[in-house]
N, C-alpha and C positions, 0 to 999 in steps of 0.2 A: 451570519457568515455564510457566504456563500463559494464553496470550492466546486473546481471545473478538472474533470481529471482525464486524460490524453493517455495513447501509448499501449493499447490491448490489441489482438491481433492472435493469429495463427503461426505457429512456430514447430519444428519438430522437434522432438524428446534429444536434447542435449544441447538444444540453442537460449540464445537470450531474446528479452525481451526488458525496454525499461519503463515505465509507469512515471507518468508526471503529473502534476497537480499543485494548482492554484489555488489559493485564496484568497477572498476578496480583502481582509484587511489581515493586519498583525493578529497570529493566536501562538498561544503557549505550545501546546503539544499538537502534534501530526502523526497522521500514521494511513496504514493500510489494514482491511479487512476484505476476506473472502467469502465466497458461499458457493460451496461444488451444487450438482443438482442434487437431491436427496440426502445431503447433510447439514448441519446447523455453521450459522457463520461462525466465522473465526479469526481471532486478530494473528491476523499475520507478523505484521510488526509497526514500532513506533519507536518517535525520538521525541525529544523536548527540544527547548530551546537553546540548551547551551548541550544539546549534542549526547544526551544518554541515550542508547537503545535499546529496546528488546526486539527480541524475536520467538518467535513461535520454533523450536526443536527442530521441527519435521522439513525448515528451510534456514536454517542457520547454515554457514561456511558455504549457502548458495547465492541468497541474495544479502539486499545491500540495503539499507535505508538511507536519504542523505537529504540533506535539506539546503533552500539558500533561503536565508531571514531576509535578507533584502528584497527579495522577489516575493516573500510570503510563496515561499513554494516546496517541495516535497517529494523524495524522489523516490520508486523503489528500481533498482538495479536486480533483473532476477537470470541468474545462469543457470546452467547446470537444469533445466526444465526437467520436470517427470510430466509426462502424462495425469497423473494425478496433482498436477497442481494448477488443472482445468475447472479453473471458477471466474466469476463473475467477481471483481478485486473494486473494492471502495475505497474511496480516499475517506477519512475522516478528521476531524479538531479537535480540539477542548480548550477554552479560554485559562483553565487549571492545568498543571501538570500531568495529572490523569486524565489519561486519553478517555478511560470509559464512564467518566462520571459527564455527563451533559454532553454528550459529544453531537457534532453536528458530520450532515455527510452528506457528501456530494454523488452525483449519478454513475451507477456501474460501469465498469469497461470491461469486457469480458477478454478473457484470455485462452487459447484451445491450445490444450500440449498436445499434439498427433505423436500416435507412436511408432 
């Protein structure tokens, strides 16, 4: 599986930004992962295919995860930016439900929240 992910960029602290990402054929779960400089990555959030999500606390009621199955695609919607939510954001899959068991992952797009 190969995912292609679009949409990182420079924004200032209380703008948006959306994140899109492709795959190359049908997978069960999508999602997004981060990694700030000098901390460890971290799953931001994920949906399945019939639309469950999680989220990671520290970006709940900011961002949005959203998917289209027909496109094999993957969306995050992120408002409400902090400066600390300045990382390099992966798209990732999983052919299972769980996102982090075998998961596949396509090339960073980074994202700078200026404050």
């Amino acid at each position: 599986v190969q995912l292609q992910a679009s949409g990182g960029g420079l924004v200032q602290a209380g703008g948006s930004l959306k994140l899109s990402c492709t795959a190359s054929r049908s997978i069960s779960s999508m999602g997004w992962y981060r990694q700030a400089p000098g901390k460890q990555r971290e799953l931001v959030a994920s949906i399945t295919r019939d639309g469950m999500t999680t989220y990671t606390d520290s970006v709940k009621a900011r961002f949005t995860i959203s998917r289209d199955n027909a496109k094999n695609m993957v969306y995050l919607q992120m408002n409400s930016l902090k400066p600390e939510d300045t990382a390099v954001y992966y798209c990732v899959a999983a052919l299972g439900r769980i996102l982090t068991v075998d998961p596949y992952w396509g090339q960073g797009t980074l994202v700078t929240v200026s404050s």
